[in-house]
Structure formats: structure tokens, C-alpha cells
PDB file of N, CA, C and O in Angstrom:
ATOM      1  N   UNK A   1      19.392  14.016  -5.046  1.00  0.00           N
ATOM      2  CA  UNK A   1      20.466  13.090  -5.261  1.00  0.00           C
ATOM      3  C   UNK A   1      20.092  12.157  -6.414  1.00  0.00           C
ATOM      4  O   UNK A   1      18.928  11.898  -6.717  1.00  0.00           O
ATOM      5  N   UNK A   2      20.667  11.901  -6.742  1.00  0.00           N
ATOM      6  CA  UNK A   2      20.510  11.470  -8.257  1.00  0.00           C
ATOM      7  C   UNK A   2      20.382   9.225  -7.850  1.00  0.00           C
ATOM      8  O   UNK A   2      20.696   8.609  -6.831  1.00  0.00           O
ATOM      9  N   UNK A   3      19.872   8.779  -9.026  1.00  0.00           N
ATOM     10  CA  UNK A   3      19.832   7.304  -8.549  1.00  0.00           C
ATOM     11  C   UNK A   3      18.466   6.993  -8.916  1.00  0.00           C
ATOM     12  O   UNK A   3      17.746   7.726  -9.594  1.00  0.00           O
ATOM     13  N   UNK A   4      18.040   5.492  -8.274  1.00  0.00           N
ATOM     14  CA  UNK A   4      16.837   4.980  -8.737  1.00  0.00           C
ATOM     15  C   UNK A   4      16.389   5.009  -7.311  1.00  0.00           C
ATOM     16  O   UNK A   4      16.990   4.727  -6.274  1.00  0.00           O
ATOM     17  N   UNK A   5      14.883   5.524  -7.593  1.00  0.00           N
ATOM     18  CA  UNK A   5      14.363   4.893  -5.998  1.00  0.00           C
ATOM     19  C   UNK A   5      12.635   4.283  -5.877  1.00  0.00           C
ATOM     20  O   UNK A   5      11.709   4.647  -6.603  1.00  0.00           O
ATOM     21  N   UNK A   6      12.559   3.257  -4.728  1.00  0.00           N
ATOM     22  CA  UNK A   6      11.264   2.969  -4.861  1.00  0.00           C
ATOM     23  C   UNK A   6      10.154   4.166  -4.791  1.00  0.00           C
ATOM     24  O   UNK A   6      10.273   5.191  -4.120  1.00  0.00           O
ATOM     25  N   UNK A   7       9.181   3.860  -5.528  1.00  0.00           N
ATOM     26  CA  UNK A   7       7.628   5.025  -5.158  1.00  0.00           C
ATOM     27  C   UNK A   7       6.703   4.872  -4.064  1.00  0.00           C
ATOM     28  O   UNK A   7       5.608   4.330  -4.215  1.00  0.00           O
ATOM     29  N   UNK A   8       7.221   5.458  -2.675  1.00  0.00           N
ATOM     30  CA  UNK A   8       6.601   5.095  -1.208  1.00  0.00           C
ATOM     31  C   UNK A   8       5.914   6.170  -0.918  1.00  0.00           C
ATOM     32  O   UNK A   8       6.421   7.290  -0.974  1.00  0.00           O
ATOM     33  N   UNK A   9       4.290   5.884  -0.467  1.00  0.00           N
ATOM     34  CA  UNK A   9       3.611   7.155  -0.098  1.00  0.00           C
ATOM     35  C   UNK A   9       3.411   7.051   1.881  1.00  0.00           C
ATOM     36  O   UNK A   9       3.371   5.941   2.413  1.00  0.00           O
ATOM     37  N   UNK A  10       3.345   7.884   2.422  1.00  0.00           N
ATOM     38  CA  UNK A  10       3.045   7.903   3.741  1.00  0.00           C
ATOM     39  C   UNK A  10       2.025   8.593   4.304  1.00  0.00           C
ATOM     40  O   UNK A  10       2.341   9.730   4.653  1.00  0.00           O
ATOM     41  N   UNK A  11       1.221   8.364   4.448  1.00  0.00           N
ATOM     42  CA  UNK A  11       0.057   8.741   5.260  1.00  0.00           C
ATOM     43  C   UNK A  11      -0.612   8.838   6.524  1.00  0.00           C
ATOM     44  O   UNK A  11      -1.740   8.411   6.771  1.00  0.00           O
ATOM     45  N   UNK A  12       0.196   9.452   7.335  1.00  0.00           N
ATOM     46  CA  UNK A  12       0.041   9.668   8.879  1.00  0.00           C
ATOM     47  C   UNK A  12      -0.813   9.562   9.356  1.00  0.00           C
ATOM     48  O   UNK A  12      -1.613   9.254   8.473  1.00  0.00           O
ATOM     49  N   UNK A  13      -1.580   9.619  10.754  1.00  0.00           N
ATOM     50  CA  UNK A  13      -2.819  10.910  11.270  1.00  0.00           C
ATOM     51  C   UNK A  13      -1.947  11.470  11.497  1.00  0.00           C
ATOM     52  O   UNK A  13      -0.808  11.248  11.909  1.00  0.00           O
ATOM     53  N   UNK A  14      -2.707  12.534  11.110  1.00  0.00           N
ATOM     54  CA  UNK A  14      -2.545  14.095  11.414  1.00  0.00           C
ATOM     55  C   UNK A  14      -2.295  14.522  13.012  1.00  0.00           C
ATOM     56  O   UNK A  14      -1.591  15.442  13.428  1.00  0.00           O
ATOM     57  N   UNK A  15      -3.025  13.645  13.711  1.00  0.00           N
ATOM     58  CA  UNK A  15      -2.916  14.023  15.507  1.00  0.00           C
ATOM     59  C   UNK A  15      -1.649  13.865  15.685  1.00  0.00           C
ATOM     60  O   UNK A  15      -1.186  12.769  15.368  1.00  0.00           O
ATOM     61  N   UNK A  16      -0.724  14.918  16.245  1.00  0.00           N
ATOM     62  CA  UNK A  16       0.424  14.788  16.450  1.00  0.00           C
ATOM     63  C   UNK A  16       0.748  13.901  17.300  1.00  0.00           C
ATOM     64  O   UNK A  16       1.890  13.450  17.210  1.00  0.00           O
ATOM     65  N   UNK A  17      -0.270  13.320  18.511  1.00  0.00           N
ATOM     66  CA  UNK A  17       0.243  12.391  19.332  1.00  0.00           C
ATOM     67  C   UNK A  17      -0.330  10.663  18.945  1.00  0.00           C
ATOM     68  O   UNK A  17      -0.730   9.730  19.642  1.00  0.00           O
ATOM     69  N   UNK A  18      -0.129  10.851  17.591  1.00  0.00           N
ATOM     70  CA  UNK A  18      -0.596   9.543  16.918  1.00  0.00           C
ATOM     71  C   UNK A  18      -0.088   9.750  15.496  1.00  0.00           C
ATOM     72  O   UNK A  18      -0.640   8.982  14.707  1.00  0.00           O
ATOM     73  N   UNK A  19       0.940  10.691  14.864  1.00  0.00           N
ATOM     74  CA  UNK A  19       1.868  10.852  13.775  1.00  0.00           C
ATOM     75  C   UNK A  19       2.572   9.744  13.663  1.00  0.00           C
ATOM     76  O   UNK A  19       2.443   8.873  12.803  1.00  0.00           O
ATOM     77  N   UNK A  20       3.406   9.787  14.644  1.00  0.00           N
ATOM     78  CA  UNK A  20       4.749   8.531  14.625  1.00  0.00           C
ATOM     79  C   UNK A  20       4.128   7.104  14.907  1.00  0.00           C
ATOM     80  O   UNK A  20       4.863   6.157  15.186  1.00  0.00           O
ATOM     81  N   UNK A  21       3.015   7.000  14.841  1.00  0.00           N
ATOM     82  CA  UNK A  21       2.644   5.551  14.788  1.00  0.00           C
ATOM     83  C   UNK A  21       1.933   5.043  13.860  1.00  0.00           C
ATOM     84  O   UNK A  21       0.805   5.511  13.706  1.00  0.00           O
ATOM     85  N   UNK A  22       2.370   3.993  13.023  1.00  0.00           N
ATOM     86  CA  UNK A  22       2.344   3.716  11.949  1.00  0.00           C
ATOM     87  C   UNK A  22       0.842   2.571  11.963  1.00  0.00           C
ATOM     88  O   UNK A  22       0.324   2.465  10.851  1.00  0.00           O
ATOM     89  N   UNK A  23       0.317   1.945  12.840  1.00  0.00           N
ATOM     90  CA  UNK A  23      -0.912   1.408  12.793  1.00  0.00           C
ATOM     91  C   UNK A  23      -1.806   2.311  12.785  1.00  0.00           C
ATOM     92  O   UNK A  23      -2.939   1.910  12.518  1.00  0.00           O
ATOM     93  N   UNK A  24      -1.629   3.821  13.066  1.00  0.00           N
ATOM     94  CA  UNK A  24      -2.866   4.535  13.147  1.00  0.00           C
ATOM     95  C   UNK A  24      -3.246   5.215  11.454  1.00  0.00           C
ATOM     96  O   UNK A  24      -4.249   5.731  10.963  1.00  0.00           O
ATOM     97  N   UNK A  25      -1.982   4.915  10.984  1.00  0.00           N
ATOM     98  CA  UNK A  25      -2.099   5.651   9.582  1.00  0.00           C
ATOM     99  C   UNK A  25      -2.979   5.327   8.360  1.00  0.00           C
ATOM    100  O   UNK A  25      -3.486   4.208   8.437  1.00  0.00           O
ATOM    101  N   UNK A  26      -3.237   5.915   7.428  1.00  0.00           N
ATOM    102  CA  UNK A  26      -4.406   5.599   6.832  1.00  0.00           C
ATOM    103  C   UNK A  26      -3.893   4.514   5.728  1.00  0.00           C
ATOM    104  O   UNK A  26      -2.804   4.682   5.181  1.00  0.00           O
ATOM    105  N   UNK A  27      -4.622   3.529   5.459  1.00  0.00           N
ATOM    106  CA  UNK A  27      -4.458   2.558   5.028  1.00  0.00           C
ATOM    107  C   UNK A  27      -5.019   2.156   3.502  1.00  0.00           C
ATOM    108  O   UNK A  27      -6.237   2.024   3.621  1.00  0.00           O
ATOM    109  N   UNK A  28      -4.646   1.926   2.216  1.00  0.00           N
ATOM    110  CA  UNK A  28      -5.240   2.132   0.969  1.00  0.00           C
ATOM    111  C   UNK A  28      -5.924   0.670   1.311  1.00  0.00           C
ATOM    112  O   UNK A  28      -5.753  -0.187   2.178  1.00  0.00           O
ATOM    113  N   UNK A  29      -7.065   0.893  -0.194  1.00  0.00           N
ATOM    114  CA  UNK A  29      -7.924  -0.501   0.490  1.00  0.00           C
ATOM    115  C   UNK A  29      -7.027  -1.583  -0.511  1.00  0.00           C
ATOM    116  O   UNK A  29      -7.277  -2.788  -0.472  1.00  0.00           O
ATOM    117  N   UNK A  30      -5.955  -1.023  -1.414  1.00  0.00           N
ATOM    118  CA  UNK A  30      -5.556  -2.489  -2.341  1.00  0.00           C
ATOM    119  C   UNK A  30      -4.761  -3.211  -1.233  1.00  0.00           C
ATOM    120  O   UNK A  30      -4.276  -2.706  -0.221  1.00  0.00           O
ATOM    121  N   UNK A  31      -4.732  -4.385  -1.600  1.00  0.00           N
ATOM    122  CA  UNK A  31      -4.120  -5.137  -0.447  1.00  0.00           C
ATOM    123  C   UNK A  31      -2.294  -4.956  -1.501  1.00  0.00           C
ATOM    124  O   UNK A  31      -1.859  -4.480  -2.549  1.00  0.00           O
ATOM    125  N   UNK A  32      -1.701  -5.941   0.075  1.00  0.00           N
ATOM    126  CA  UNK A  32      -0.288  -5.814  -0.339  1.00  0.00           C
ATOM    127  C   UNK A  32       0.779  -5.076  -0.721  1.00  0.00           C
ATOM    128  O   UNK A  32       1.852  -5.373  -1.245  1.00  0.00           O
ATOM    129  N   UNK A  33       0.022  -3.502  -0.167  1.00  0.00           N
ATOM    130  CA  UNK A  33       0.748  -2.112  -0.435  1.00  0.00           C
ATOM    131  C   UNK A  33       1.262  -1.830   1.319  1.00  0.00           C
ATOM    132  O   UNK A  33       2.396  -1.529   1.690  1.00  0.00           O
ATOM    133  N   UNK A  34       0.350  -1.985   1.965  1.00  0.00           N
ATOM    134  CA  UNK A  34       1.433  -1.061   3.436  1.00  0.00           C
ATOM    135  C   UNK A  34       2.026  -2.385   4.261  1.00  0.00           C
ATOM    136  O   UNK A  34       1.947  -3.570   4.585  1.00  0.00           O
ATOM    137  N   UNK A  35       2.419  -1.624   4.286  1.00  0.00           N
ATOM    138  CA  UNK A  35       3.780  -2.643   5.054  1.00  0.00           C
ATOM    139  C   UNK A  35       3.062  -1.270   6.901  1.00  0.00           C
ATOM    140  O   UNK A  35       2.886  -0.100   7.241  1.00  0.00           O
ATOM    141  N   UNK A  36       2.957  -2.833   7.411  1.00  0.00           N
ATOM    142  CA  UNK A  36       2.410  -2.512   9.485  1.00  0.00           C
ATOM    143  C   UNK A  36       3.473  -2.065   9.675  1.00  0.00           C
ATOM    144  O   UNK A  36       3.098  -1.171  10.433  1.00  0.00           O
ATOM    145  N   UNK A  37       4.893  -1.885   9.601  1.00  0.00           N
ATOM    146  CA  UNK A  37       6.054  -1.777  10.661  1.00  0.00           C
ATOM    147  C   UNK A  37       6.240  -0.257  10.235  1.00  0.00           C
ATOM    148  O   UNK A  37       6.384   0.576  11.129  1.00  0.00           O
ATOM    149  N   UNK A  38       6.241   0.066   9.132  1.00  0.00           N
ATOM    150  CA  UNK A  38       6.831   1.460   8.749  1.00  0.00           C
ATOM    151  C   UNK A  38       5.431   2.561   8.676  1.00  0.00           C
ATOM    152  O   UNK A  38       5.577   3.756   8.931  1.00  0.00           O
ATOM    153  N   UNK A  39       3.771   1.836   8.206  1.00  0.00           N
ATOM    154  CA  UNK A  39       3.062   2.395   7.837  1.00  0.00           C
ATOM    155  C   UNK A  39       3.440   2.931   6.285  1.00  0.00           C
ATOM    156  O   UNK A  39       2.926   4.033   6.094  1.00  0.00           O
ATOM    157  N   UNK A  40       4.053   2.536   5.356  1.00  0.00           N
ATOM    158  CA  UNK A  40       4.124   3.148   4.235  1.00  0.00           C
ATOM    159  C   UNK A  40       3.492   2.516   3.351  1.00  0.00           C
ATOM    160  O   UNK A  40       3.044   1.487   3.857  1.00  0.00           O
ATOM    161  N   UNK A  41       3.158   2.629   2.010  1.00  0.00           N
ATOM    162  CA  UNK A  41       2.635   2.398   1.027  1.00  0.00           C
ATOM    163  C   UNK A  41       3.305   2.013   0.022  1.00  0.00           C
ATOM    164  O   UNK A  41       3.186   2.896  -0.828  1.00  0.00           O
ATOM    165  N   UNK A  42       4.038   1.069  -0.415  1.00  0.00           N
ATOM    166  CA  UNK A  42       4.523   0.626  -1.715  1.00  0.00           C
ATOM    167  C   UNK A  42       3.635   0.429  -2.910  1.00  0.00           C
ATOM    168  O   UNK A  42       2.766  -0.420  -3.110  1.00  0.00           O
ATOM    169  N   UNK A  43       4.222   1.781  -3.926  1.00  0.00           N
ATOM    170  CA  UNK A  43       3.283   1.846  -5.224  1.00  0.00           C
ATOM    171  C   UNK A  43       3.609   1.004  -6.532  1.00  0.00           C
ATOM    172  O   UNK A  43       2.976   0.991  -7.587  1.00  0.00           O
ATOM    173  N   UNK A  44       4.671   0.356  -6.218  1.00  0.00           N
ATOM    174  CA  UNK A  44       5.111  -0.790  -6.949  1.00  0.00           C
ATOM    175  C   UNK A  44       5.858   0.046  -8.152  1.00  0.00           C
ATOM    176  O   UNK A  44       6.063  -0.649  -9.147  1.00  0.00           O
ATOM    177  N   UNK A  45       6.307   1.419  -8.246  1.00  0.00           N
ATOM    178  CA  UNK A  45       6.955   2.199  -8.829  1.00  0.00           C
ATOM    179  C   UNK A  45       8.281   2.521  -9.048  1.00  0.00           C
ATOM    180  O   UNK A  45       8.832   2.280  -7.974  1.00  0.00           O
ATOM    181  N   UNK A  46       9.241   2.996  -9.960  1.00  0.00           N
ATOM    182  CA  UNK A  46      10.268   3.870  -9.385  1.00  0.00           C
ATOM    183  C   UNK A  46      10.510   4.550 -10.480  1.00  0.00           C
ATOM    184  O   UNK A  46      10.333   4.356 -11.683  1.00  0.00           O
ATOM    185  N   UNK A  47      11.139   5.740  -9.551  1.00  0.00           N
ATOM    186  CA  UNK A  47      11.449   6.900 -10.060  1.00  0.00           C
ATOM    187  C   UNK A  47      13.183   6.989  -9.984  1.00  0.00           C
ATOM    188  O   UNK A  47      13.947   6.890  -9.023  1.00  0.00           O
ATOM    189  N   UNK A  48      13.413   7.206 -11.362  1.00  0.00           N
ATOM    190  CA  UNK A  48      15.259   7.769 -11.992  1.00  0.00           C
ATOM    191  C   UNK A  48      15.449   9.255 -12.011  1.00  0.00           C
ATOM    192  O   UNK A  48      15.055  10.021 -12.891  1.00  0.00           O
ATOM    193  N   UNK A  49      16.147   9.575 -10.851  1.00  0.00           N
ATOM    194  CA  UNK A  49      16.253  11.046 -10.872  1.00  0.00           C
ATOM    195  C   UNK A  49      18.073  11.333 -11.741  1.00  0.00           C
ATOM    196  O   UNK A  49      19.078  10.634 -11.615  1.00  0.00           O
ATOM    197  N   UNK A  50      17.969  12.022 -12.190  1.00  0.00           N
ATOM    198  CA  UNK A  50      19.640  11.997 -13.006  1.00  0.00           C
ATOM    199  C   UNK A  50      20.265  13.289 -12.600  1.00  0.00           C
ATOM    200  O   UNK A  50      21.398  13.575 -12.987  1.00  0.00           O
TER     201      UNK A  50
END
């Protein structure tokens, strides 16, 4: 789909019965990139798909 969007990485565990939880996920060491609630990674990026 075409548009601008932020550059979000996600990094699970792998243990399926610890996937969907976002405190278990792996964590980059720069600060001020994962956001606790979602577990994602904001790369401070974006990408224009046309």
C-alpha cells in the first residue's frame, strides 16, 4: 500500500508461549527505542512506498 510509514523492528522470543509478550522481547541496548507496551523498536526512520 502505498504512503509514508514509521521504521518499527520487532523482536519476539522465539518460545511460542512467550511470543505475544512484549517484556520478554529482546531489547536494543540504545535507549529510547522500545516502547514496554508493544515491545517494538522505533528506528527513528521512514520509509515512502509509492
Amino acid at each position: 500500500m502505498s504512503g509514508t510509514y514509521r521504521l518499527l523492528m520487532h523482536l519476539p522470543d522465539p518460545e511460542p508461549g512467550l511470543y505475544g509478550r512484549p517484556e520478554y522481547g529482546i531489547r536494543l541496548a540504545n535507549t529510547g527505542l522500545w516502547d514496554p507496551a508493544t515491545g517494538l523498536h522505533d528506528l527513528g526512520g521512514m520509509v515512502t512506498v509509492r
